[in-house]
PADO-551719 format. One record per residue (C-alpha): residue in one letter; x, y, z. Coordinates in steps of 0.25 Angstrom, whole numbers, padded with zeros to 4 digits, always signed. Example, Ala and Ser with C-alpha at 12.3 -4.5 7.8 and 13.67 -1.06 7.14 Angstrom:
<atoms>
a+0049-0018+0031 s+0055-0004+0029 
</atoms>
This chain:
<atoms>
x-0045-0113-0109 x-0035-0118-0117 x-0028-0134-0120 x-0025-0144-0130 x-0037-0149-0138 x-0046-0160-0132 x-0041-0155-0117 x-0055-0152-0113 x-0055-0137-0113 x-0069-0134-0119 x-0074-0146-0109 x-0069-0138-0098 x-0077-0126-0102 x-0089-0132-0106 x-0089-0140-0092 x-0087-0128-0085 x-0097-0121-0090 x-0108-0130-0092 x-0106-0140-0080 x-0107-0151-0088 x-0096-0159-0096 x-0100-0160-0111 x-0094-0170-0122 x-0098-0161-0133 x-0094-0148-0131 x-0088-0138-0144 x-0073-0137-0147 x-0074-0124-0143 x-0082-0116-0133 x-0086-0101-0132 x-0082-0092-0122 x-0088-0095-0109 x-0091-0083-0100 x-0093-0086-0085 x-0104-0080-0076 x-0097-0071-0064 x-0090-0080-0054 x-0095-0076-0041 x-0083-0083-0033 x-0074-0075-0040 x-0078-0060-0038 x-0088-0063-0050 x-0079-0067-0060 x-0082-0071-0075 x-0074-0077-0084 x-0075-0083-0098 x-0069-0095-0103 x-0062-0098-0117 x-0060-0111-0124 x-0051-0112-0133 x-0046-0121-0144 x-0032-0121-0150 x-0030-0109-0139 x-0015-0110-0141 x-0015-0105-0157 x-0018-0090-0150 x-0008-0092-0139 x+0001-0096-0152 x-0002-0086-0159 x+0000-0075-0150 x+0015-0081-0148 x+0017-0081-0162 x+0013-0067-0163 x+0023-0062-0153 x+0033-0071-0159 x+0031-0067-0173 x+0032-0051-0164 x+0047-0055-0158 x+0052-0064-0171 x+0050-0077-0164 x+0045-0089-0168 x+0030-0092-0166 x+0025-0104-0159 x+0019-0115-0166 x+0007-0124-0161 x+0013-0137-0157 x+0007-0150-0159 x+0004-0157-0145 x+0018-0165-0143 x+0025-0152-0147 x+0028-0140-0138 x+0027-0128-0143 x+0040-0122-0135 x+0052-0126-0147 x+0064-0119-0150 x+0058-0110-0158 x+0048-0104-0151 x+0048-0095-0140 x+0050-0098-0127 x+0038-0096-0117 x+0045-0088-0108 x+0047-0077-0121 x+0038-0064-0119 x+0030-0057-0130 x+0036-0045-0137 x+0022-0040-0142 x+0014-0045-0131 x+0003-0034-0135 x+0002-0041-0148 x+0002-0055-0142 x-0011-0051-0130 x-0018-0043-0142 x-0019-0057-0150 x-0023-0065-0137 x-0034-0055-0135 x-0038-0058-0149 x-0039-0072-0147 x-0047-0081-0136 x-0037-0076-0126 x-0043-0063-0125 x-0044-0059-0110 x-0039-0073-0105 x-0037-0073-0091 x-0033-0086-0088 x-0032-0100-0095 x-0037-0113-0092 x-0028-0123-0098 x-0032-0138-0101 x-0028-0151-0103 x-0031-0165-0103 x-0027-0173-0091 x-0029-0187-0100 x-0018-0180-0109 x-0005-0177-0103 x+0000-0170-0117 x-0009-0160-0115 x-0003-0157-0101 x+0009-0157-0107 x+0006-0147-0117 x+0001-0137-0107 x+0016-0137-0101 x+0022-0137-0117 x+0012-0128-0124 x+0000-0124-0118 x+0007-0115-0105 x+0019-0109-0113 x+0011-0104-0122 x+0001-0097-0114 x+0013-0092-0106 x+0019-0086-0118 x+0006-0079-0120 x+0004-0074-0107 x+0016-0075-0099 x+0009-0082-0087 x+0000-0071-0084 x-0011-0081-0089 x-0015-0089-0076 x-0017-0103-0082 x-0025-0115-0076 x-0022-0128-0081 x-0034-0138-0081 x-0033-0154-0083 x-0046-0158-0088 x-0050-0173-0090 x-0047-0176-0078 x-0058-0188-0078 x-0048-0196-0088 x-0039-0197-0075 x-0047-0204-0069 x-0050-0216-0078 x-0034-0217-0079 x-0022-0219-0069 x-0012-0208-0066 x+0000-0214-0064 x+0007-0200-0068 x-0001-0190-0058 x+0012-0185-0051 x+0018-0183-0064 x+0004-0174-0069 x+0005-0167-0056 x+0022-0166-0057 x+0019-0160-0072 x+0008-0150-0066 x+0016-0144-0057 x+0027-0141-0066 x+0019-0136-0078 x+0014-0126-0062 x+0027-0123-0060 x+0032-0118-0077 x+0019-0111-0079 x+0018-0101-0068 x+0004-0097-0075 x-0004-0108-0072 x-0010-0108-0060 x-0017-0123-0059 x-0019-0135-0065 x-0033-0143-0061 x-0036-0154-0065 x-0051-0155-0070 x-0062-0164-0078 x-0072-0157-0089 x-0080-0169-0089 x-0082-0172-0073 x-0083-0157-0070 x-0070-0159-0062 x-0064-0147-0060 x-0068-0139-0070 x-0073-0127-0060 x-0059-0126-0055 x-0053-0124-0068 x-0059-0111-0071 x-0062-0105-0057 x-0047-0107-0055 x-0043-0101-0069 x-0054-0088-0065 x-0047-0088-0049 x-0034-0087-0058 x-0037-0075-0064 x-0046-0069-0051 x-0032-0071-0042 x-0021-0071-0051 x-0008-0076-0044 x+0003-0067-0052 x+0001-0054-0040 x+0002-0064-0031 x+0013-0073-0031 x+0027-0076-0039 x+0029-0090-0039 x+0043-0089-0047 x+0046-0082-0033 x+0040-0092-0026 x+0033-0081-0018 x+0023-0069-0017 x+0023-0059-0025 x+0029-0046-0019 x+0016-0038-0020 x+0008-0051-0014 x+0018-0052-0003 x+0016-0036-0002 x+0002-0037+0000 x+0000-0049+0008 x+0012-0041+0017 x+0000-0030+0020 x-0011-0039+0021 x+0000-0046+0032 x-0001-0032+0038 x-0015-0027+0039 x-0018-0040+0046 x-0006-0039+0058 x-0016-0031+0065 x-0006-0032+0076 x+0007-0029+0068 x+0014-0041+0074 x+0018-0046+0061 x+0010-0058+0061 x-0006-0062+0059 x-0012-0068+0073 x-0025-0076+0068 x-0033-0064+0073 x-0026-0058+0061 x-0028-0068+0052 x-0044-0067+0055 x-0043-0052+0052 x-0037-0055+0039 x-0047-0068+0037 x-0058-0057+0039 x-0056-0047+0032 x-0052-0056+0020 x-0065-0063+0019 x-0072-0059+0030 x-0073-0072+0038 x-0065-0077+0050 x-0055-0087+0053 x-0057-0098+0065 x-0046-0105+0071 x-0045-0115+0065 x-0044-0106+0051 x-0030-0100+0057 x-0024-0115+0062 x-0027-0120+0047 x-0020-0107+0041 x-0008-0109+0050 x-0008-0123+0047 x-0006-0121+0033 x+0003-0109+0036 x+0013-0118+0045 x+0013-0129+0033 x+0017-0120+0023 x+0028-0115+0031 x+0031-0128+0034 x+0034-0131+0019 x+0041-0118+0017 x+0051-0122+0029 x+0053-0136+0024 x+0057-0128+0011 x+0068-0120+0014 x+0074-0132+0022 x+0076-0140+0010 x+0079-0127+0001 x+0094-0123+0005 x+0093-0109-0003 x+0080-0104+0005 x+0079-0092+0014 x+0075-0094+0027 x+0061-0090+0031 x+0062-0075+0038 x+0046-0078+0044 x+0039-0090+0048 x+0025-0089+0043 x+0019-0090+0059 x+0024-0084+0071 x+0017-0086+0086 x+0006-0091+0077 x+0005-0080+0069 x+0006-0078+0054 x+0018-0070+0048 x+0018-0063+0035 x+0025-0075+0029 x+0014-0082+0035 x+0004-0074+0029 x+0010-0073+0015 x+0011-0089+0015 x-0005-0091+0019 x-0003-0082+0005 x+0006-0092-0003 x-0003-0103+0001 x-0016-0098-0005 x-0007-0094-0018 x-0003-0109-0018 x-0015-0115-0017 x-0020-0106-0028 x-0030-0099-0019 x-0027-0085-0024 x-0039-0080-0022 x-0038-0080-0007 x-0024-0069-0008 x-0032-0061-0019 x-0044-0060-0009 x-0035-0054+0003 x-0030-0046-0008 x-0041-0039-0015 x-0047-0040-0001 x-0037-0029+0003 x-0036-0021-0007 x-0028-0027-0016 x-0030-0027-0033 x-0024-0038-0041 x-0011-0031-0042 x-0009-0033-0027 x-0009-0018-0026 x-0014-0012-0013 x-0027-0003-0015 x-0027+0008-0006 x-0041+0014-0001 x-0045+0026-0007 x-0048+0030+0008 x-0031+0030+0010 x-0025+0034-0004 x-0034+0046-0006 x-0028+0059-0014 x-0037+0067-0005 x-0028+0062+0007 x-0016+0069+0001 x-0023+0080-0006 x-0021+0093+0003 x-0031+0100-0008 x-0042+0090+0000 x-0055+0097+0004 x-0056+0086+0016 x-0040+0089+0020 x-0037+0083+0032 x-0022+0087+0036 x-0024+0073+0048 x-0025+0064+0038 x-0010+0069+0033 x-0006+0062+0049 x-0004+0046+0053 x-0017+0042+0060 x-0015+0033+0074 x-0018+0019+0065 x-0008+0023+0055 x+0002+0027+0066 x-0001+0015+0074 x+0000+0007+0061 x+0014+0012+0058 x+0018+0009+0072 x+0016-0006+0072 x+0022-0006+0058 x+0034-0001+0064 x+0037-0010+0076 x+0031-0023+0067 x+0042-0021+0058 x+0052-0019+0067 x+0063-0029+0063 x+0072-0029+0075 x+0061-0022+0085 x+0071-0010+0086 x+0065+0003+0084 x+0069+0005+0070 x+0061-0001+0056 x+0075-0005+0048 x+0074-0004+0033 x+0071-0019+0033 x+0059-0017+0041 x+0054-0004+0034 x+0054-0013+0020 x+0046-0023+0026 x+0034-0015+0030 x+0035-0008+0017 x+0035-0023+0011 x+0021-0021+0007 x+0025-0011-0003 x+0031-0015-0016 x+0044-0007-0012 x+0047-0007+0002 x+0050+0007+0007 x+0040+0017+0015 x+0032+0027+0009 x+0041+0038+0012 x+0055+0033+0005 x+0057+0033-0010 x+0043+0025-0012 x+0035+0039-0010 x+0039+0046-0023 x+0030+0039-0030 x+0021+0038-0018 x+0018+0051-0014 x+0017+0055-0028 x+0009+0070-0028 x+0010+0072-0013 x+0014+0084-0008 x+0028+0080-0002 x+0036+0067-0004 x+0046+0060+0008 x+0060+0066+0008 x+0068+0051+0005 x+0077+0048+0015 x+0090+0047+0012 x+0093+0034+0020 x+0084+0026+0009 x+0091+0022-0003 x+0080+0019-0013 x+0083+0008-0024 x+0087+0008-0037 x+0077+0002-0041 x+0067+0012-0036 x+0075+0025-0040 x+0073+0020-0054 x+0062+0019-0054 x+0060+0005-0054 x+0048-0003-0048 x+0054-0010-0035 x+0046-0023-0035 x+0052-0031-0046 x+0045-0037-0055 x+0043-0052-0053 x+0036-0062-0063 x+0025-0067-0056 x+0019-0079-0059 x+0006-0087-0055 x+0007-0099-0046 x+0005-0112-0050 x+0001-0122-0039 x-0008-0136-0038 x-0024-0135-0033 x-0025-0133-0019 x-0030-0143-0012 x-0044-0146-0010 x-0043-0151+0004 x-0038-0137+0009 x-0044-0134+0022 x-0051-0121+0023 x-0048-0113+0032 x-0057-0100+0033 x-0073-0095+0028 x-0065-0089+0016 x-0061-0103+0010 x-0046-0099+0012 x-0039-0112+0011 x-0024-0115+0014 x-0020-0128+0009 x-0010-0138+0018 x-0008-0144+0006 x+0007-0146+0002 x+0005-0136-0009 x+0018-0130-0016 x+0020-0121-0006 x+0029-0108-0010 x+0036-0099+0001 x+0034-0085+0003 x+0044-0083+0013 x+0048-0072+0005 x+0036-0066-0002 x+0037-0056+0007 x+0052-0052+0001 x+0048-0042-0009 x+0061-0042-0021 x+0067-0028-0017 x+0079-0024-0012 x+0078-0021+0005 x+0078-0005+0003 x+0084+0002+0014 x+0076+0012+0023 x+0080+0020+0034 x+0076+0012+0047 x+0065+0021+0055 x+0063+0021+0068 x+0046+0021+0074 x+0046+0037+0073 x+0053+0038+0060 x+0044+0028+0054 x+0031+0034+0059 x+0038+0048+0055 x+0039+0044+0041 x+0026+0039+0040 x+0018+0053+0046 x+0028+0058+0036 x+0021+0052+0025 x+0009+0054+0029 x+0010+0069+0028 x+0014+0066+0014 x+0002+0059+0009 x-0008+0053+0019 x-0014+0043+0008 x-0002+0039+0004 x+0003+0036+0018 x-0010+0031+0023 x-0008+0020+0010 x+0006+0016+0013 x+0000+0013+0026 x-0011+0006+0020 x-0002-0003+0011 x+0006-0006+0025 x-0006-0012+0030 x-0014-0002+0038 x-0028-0002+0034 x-0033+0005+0046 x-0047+0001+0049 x-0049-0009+0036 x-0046-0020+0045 x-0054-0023+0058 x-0043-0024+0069 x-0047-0032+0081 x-0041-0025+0096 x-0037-0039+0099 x-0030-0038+0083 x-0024-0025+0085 x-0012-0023+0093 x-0003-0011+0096 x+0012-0010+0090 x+0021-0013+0099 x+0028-0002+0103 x+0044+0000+0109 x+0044+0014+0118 x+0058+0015+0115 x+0054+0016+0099 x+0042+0025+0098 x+0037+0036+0106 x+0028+0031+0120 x+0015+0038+0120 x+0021+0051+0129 x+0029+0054+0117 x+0024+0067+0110 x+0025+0065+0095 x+0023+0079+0084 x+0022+0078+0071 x+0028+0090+0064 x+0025+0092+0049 x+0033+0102+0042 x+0035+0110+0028 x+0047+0114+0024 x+0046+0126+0014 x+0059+0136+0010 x+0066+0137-0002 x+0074+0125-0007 x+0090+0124-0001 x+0095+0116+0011 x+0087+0125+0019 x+0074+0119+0020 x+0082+0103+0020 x+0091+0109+0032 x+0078+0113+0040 x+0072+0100+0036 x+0084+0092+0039 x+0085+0101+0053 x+0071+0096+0056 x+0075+0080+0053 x+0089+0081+0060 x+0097+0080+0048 x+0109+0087+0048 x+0116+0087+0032 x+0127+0096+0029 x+0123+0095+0014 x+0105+0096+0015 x+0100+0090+0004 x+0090+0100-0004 x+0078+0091-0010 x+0075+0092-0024 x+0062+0089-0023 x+0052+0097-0031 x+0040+0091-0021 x+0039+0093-0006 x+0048+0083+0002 x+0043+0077+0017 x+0055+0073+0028 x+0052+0068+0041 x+0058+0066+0055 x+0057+0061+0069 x+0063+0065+0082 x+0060+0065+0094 x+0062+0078+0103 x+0061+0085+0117 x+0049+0094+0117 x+0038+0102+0125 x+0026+0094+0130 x+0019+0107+0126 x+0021+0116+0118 x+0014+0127+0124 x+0020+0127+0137 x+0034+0133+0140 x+0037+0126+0153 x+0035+0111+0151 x+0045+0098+0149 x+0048+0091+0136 x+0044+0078+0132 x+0050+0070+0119 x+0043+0072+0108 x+0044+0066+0094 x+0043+0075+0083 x+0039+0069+0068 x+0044+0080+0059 x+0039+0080+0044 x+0045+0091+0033 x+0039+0093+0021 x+0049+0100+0012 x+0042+0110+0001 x+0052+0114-0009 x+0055+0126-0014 x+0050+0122-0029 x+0038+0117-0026 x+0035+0132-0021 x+0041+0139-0032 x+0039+0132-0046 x+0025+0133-0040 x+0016+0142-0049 x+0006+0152-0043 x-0006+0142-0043 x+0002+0129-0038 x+0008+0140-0026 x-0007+0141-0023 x-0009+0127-0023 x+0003+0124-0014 x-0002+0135-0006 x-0016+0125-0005 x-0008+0114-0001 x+0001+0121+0011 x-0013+0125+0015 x-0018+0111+0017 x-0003+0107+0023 x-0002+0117+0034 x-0016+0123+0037 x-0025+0118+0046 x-0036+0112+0040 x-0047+0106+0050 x-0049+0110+0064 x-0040+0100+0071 x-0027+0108+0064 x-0021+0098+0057 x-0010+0101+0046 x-0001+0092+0037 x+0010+0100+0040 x+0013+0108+0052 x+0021+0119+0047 x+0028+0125+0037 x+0043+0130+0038 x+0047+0141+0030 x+0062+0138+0028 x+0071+0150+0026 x+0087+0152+0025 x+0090+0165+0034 x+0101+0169+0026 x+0094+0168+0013 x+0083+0181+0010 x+0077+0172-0001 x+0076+0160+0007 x+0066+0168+0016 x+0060+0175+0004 x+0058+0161+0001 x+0049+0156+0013 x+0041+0170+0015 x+0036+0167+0001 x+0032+0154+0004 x+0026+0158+0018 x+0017+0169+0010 x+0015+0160-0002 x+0012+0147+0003 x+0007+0146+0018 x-0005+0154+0022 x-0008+0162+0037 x-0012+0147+0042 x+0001+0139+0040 x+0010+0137+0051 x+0025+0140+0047 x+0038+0142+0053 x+0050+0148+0048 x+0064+0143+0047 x+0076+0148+0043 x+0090+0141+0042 x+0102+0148+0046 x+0119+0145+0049 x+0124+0146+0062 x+0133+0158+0058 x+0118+0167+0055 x+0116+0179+0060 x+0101+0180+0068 x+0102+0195+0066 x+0102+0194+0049 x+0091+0204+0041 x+0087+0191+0038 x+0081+0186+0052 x+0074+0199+0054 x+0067+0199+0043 x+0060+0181+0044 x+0059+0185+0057 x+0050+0197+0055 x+0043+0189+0046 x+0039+0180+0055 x+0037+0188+0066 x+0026+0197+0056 x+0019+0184+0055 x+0017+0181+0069 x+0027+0168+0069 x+0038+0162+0076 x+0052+0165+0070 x+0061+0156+0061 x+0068+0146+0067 x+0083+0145+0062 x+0089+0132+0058 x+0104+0131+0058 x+0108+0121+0046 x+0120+0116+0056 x+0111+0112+0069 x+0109+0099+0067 x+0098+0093+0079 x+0085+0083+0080 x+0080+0092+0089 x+0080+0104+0081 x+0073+0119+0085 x+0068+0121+0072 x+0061+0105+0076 x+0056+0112+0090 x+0053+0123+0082 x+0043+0115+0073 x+0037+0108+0086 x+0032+0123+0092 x+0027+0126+0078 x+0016+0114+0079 x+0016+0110+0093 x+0014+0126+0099 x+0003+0133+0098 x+0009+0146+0100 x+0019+0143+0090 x+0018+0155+0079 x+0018+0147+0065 x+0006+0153+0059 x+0006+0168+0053 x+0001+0177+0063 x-0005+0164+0072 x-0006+0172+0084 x-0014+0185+0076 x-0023+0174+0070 x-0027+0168+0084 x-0029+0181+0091 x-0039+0185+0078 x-0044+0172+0080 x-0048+0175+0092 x-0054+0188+0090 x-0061+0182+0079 x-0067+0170+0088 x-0072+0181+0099 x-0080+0190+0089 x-0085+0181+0084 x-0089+0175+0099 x-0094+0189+0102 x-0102+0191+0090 x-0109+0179+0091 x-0111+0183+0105 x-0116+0195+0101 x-0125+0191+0090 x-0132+0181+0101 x-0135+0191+0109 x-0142+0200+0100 x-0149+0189+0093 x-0154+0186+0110 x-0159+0200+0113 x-0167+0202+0099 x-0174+0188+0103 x-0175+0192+0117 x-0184+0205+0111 x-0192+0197+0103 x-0194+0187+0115 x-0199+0199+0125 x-0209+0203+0113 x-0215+0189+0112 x-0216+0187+0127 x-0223+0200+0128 x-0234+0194+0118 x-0234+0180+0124 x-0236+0183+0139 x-0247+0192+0135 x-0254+0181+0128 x-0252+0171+0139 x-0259+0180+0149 x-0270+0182+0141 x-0272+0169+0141 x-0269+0164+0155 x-0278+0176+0159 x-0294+0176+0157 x-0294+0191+0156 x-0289+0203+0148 
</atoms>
């Protein structure tokens, strides 16, 4: 608690305290430690008085002054402002900042949170030296990351005196507001009528339980961006419909689940009430300003509320200084005070992505119906001009939620799938910013500042059980038509159409299913967290000229691709994707790269019958690409550890079947001995007898068939009972590619021969099965006639024993 001498600063403590207003009180009080508060998660607090408060302030300056060779500050007299030529302006930093804290914490500013300032309301020089002396320098101390609360005590000497000057006080407040972003209120108060006095600390407590600095930039005149990002994915969870707007169904969900009560009609009139008054002012606004951009969103539409809407009903609590009510929804859903988004532990586990798991579960590596269902609505929400593409404008906003805008699988998942097996080959088409290739953080960095505004008005109707209020009142109003703008530059992204999006995202998710299942998490699915109502929930609207109708078959094909490094293996891949490059591209990654496509093909309704028609069927094709390093450089130990790890990628692991990758293709040139070399010792080293492969090998037009070379991979494959290499010309150039049909029959049929010796295994099998079915036949019956024996010798006994007593003779 600081102020000039005689203000009323020890009255204010002792009054607080005590409940009682005291003449005779000391100069100076002791520290005064405050019970738990329980409206304030328990809180305690302790209070400081201080006398001559500023000398420490003072001398902290001088000891950063005397640090950079300027000059100190002086203590000025009351009349004198302490701001003169020779000192330093306010605005000027600390260059030996440690030194400058390590004295405040030697001092009564140790662990200062927050500072109450005072003055005397019967003495306008002391109001004017909070604006000359007493706020400059506690910004030059703390740089406005002090939240300061500015107290007008004696305010019975107003009474007993006109105030022909009021406008001016209250003129002179709101500029003192507007120059010290730090302060966050001025109240007026009595010491000696018990006026106000609560008020003054509880608010100078809320100011440090609900800072304002996360929240808003009022320099900007907006939300901040990661405010504006979280309030975005709230905005999300709660469109249980994905219409884009928040029915008042919607806005009872979100009333529950903050806190737990419901909203009546009359609740949601008084909310749009307010809403459409604020909006009002807005619009009158950018009438009268010639330089403002028009509004892209109204804040309601067929009654409903809009993200701008939603972000407004934000900005009005922050105006009225009812922080407390955005840090509730906040922390509520999982957010800390850094408005950074905590993921369950159920979602971001390591085991998810360990394949060393000991509960392994090769489904969890595949989109689940709610996940695909959400990813669905998401798509045709977004939709800009209801086409059937997401144009890069669309893409970046539904990645808005994420400080920078680009999905998971462009150049934002080097750092995100950090220690996964395989990382997303990035697309071409996406020319990441400078700013990002260096290394640079996206988001710029903004100086944030605290909001000042006047007390909200005490006639504020309320408007729900929670005690949320939304004043009418004609409060300085701020828009945040473009909170929602995050400040960085429109990337482009390749426009996807439905398949390719849902085809990037099973993509991801064979590469790290925690991590997918988080980006989906921080996009707003939360799966069962919220209780959806049937009436709530509405499917996506969906166009069946832009996504598959429910007779369409759709496969999933997961491939690796292993060989040895050369435009081989990116030929195959690139053969698999459609691409046709003169010049391939060999990666020069050290770490095994995943690529992905979409097509849509003729094929068999089944597989297993010769005779039958064809149906159109879409095919999502995931490569993963093993490089020829991360085999060699290898030691004996980490071979056997990859070896683990192709175990737990391509053998079956539970009853049902399921594999994270279908099979592995063994890439081999056919004019090159060492290529083949190459994939035989990979085949021996790396895949076990349980691993479904397929050989492929490229070859020119201009080959000879009847080479050595063919003879000898195919005996090989014939030896181990499977089908032969395919050949791949590197001039064909098709979507609907034979080696592509030929990876449909290697995980469609079941008489396909990708496993060693398949066909020997099944028929042993089955002798196996039938042995032991005769045995245990066998055994039965033995074990039937040795009791049947010992049954006719107990019967012989027993029936002899019953006649004799049935019978009165011998």
């Amino acid at each position: 608690v600081l102020g000039d001498e005689g203000v009323g600063k020890s009255s204010l403590i002792s009054t607080y305290v005590s409940r009682h207003f005291s003449e005779r009180i000391p100069k100076l009080l002791t520290r005064v430690h405050l019970p738990p508060d329980p409206l304030l998660s328990d809180c305690t607090a302790t209070i400081v008085d201080t006398h001559d408060g500023d000398t420490a302030l003072q001398n902290a300056i001088s000891l950063s002054s005397d640090k950079s060779g300027e000059s100190s500050v002086t203590t000025p007299a009351s009349n004198e402002s302490p701001l003169s030529s020779s000192t330093p302006s306010p605005s000027s930093s600390f260059d030996d900042k440690q030194s400058a804290e390590s004295f405040l914490a030697s001092t009564v500013f140790r662990n200062v949170d927050a500072m109450v300032l005072v003055y005397d309301l019967s003495r306008e020089e002391t109001f004017n030296r909070l604006e000359d002396y007493w706020l400059p320098l506690i910004e030059r101390c703390y740089r406005g990351n002090i939240p300061v609360l500015i107290a007008g005590n004696k305010m019975e000497s107003l009474e007993q005196q006109q105030q022909p000057n009021a406008a001016r006080s209250r003129q002179q407040i709101i500029s003192l507001l507007q120059r010290f972003k730090f302060v966050r209120q001025c109240i007026k108060c009595s010491a000696k009528n018990l006026l106000h006095v609560d008020d003054v600390f509880n608010k100078a407590k809320v100011a440090v339980m609900y800072p304002i600095k996360p929240l808003y930039d009022l320099v900007g005149g907006r939300l901040t961006p990661a405010c504006s990002r979280a309030f975005t994915r709230i905005f999300r969870m709660f469109d249980l419909d994905r219409d884009g707007l928040l029915s008042d169904d919607e806005l009872m969900a979100f009333q529950n689940k903050i806190w737990g009560a419901t909203l009546i009609g009359r609740d949601v009139i008084e909310w749009k009430k307010a809403l459409a008054h604020h909006d009002m002012i807005i619009h009158r606004r950018e009438e009268a300003s010639v330089e403002s951009d028009p509004r892209s969103e109204d804040v309601m539409v067929n009654d409903k509320v809009t993200l701008t809407g939603f972000l407004t009903i934000i900005d009005m609590f922050i105006s009225q200084n009812r922080l407390e009510v955005p840090w509730t929804v906040l922390w509520t859903l999982g957010y800390d005070d850094e408005l950074n988004l905590h993921i369950p532990e159920s979602i971001l586990s390591p085991e998810c992505d360990d394949l060393d798991a000991i509960n392994f579960d090769p489904s969890a590596w595949r989109l689940n119906a709610s996940e695909v269902d959400f990813l669905s609505s998401i798509f045709y929400q977004f939709q800009s001009d209801g086409g059937a593409m997401l144009s890069s404008e669309d893409l970046n906003s539904i990645f808005s939620v994420f400080p920078i805008p680009l999905p998971p699988w462009s150049v934002r998942s080097k750092q995100l799938l950090k220690g996964c097996f395989s990382i997303p080959r990035i697309d071409e088409d996406v020319t990441p910013p400078t700013s990002l290739v260096a290394g640079v953080t996206f988001d710029p960095e903004i100086e944030e500042h605290n909001i000042t505004s006047a007390d909200p008005s005490p006639s504020s109707p309320s408007i729900s059980p929670s005690g949320v209020t939304i004043s009418s009142s004609p409060l300085p109003s701020i828009d945040v038509s473009k909170s929602s703008e995050l400040d960085f530059t429109m990337h482009a992204i390749k426009p996807l159409t439905y398949l390719s999006w849902m085809n990037n995202w099973h993509m991801f998710c064979t590469l790290s299913p925690s991590r997918c299942r988080a980006e989906l998490f921080s996009l707003g699915h939360v799966g069962d967290i919220l209780a959806r109502s049937k009436d709530l929930h509405a499917a996506p609207t969906v166009s069946p000229s832009t996504i598959p109708d429910g007779g369409t078959k759709t496969i999933f094909i997961r491939a690796l691709v292993l060989g040895s490094n050369g435009h081989t293996k990116r030929s195959i891949i690139n053969n698999l994707h459609g691409i046709h490059h003169h010049d391939y591209a060999v990666s020069s990654s050290s770490q095994p790269e995943t690529s992905c496509s979409v097509v849509k093909v003729m094929l068999p309704n089944n597989m297993n019958k010769s005779m039958q028609n064809e149906i159109e069927t879409v095919v999502h094709l995931i490569v993963t690409e093993i490089p020829s390093s991360y085999y060699l450089a290898s030691s004996a130990s980490e071979k056997k550890l990859l070896k683990k790890k192709f175990s737990a990628l391509l053998e079956k692991q539970n009853a049902i079947g399921n594999r994270v990758y279908d099979v592995a293709m063994l890439v081999f040139d056919t004019g090159d001995e060492q290529s083949w070399g190459y994939a035989k010792d990979i085949e021996s080293n790396l895949l076990t007898g349980n691993m479904p492969r397929i050989f492929v090998g490229t070859r020119e037009n201009q080959h000879d068939s009847s080479s050595p070379s063919v003879c000898e991979y195919q005996n090989h494959c014939k030896s181990m009972d499977l089908e032969e290499p395919i050949g791949v010309s590197l001039d064909e150039t098709m979507v609907d590619s034979p080696l592509l049909h030929h990876l449909v029959r290697c995980t469609q049929d079941a008489s396909f021969r990708s496993i060693p010796h398949g066909e020997r295994n099944k028929r042993l099998a089955a002798i196996k099965r039938k042995c032991l079915w005769f045995g245990s036949v066998v055994s039965v019956s033995l074990v039937v006639v040795f009791v049947f024996k010992e049954t006719k010798k107990v019967e012989r006994g027993s029936w002899r024993h019953f006649f004799q007593r049935l019978l009165p003779f011998n």
